[in-house]
C-alpha positions in Angstrom: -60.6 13.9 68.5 -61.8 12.9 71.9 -60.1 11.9 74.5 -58.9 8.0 74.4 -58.9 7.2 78.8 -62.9 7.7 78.4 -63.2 4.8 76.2 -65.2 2.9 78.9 -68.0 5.3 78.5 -68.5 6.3 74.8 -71.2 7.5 72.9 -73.1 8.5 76.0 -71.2 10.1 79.5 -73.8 11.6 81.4 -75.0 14.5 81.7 -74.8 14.8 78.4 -75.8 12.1 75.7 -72.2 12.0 73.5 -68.7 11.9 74.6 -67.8 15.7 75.1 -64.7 16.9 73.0 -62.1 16.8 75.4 -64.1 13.8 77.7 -65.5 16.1 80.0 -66.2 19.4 80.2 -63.6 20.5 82.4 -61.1 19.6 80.0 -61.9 21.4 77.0 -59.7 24.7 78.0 -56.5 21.6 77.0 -58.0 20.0 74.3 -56.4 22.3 71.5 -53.0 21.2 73.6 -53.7 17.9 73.9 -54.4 17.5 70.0 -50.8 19.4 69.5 -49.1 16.8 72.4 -50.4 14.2 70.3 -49.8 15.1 66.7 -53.0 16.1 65.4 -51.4 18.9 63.3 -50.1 16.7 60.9 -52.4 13.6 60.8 -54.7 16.4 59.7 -52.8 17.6 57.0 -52.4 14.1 55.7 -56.1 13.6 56.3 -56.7 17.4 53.8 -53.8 16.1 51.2 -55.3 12.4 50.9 -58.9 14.0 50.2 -58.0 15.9 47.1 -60.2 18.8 48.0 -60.9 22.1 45.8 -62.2 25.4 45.9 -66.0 25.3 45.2 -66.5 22.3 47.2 -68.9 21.6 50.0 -67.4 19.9 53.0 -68.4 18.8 56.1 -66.6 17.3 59.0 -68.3 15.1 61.3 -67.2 15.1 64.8 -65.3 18.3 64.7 -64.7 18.8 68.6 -62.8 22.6 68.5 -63.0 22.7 64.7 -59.0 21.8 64.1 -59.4 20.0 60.5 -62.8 22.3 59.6 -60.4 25.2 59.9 -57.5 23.8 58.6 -59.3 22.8 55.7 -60.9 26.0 55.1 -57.3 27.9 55.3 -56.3 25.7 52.3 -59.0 26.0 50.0 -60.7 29.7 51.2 -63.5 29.4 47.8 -64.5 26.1 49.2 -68.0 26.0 51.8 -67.1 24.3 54.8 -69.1 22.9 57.7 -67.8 21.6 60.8 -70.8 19.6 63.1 -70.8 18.3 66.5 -73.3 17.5 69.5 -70.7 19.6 71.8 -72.0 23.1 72.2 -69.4 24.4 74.3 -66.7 23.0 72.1 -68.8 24.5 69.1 -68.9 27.9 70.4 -64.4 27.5 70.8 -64.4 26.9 67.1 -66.3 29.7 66.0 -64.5 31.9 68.0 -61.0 30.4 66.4 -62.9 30.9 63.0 -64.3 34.6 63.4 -62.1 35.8 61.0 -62.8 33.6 58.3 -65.9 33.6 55.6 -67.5 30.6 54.1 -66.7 28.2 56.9 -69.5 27.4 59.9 -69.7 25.2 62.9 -73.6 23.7 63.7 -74.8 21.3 66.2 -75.5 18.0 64.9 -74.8 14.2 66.0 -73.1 12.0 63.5 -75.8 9.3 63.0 -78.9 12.3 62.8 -77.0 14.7 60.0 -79.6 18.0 59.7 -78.8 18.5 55.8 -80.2 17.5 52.7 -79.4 14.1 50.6 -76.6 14.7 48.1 -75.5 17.8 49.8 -72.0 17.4 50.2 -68.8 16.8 48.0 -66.8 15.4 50.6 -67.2 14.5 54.2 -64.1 14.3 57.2 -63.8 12.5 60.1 -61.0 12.2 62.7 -60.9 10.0 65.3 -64.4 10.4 65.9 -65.7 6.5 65.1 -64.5 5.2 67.7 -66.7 6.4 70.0 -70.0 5.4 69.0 -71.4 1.7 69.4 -72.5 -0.4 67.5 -75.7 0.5 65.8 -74.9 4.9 66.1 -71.9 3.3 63.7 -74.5 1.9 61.3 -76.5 4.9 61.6 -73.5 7.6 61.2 -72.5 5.4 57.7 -76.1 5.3 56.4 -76.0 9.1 56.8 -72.5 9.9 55.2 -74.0 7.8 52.5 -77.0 10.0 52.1 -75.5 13.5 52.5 -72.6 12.3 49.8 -73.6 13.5 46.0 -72.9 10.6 43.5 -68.9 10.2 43.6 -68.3 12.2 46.7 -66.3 10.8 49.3 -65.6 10.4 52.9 -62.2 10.8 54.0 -61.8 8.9 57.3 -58.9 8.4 59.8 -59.1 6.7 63.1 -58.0 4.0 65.3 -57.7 0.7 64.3 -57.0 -1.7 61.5 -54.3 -4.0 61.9 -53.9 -3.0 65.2 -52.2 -5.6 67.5 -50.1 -5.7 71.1 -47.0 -4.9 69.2 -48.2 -1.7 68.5 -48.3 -0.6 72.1 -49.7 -0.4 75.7 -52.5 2.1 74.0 -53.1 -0.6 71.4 -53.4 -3.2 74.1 -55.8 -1.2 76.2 -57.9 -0.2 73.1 -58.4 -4.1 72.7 -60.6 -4.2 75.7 -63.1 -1.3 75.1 -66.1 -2.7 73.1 -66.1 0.3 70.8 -62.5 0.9 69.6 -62.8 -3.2 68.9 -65.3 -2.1 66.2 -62.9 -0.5 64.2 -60.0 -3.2 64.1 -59.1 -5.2 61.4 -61.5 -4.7 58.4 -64.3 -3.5 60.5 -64.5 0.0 59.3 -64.3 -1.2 55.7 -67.4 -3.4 55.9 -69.1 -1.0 57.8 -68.6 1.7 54.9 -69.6 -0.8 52.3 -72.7 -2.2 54.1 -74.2 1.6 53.8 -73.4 1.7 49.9 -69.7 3.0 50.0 -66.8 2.2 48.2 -64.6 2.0 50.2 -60.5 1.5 50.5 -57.9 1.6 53.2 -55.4 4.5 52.0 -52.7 3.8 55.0 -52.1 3.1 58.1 -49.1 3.8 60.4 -48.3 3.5 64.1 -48.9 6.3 66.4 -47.0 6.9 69.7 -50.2 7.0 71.7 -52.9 5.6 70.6 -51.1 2.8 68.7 -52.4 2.8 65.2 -53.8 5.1 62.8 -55.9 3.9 59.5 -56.7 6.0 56.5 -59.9 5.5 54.8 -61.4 6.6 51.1 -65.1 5.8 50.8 -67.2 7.0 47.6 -70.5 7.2 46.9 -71.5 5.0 43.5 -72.8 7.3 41.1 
């Protein structure tokens, strides 16, 4: 998750070319905070419960900032591989130092839209609230490349922002419906997105969220 107030400058926030973790740099010593404060714990848990995963599978997370879902993942199935990628070294480096203990898990550099692993790779793919941050076309790109590192009948498991979002779901809600990039993700944006790069996808649930306003569960599958 990355932080919502830097909505304004997504994607890119200079010096760096992605959002960092926690929105800048500075703030990454409170990120792990920050995603307790705003219920991370559990929206992660649903995300882990809704993707029916197993020991023996291979998943990656997209977006992982400090590695929260890759680990918590990896603590419920242990004989699964798990891969947690992000463009942010210095958050990187905080989740394999949460993860030391741990075998078969691994954190690597990597941005959503240029994914450094072979086609049919993976059985299932994550992502939390990590879509919302790219524009337009690094959306296209990020989907094309879920699509290709899926096997035949893998999935990606997918909550963010958005869906039927409206002002009656708060002042976050109201805000997000200014930024050019959260837009992308209301109503049944992330839907055709997924299915314009080949996925099958379906909205699993949504349900409002005290700070950000409202939270959308995704299934996408790979044909095959």
């Amino acid at each position: 998750m990355r932080h919502w107030s830097s909505m304004d400058r997504m994607t890119k926030h200079p010096p760096h070319d992605y959002l960092p973790a926690a929105g800048h740099d500075a703030f990454l010593p409170g990120y792990d905070l920050m995603s307790r404060l705003f219920g991370l714990r559990r929206v992660h848990q649903r995300l882990i419960d809704q993707a029916d995963l197993t020991n023996g599978q291979r998943i990656l997370e997209i977006g992982c900032g400090t590695g929260n879902l890759t680990i918590r993942a990896k603590r419920a199935y242990p004989g699964a591989e798990v891969i947690g990628s992000d463009p942010d070294p210095l958050a990187l480096r905080r989740s394999q130092r949460k993860a030391k203990q741990l075998t078969g898990i691994r954190f690597e550099q990597a941005y959503a839209q240029r994914l450094p692993y072979d086609d049919g790779q993976f059985d299932r793919v994550l992502s939390s609230m990590m879509l919302h941050h790219l524009h337009t076309d690094a959306k296209t790109d990020a989907a094309a490349e879920i699509f290709r590192v899926l096997r035949p009948g893998g999935r990606l498991h997918l909550v963010d922002m958005g869906g039927n979002m409206t002002p009656e779901d708060g002042l976050a809600a109201r805000l997000v419906r200014h930024s050019p990039h959260a837009t992308g993700n209301l109503g049944d944006a992330i839907p055709r997105l997924l299915s314009s790069a080949g996925l099958d996808c379906t909205e699993v649930a949504t349900e409002r969220h005290w700070f950000v306003g409202r939270l959308t569960y995704y299934r996408a599958t790979r044909p095959g």
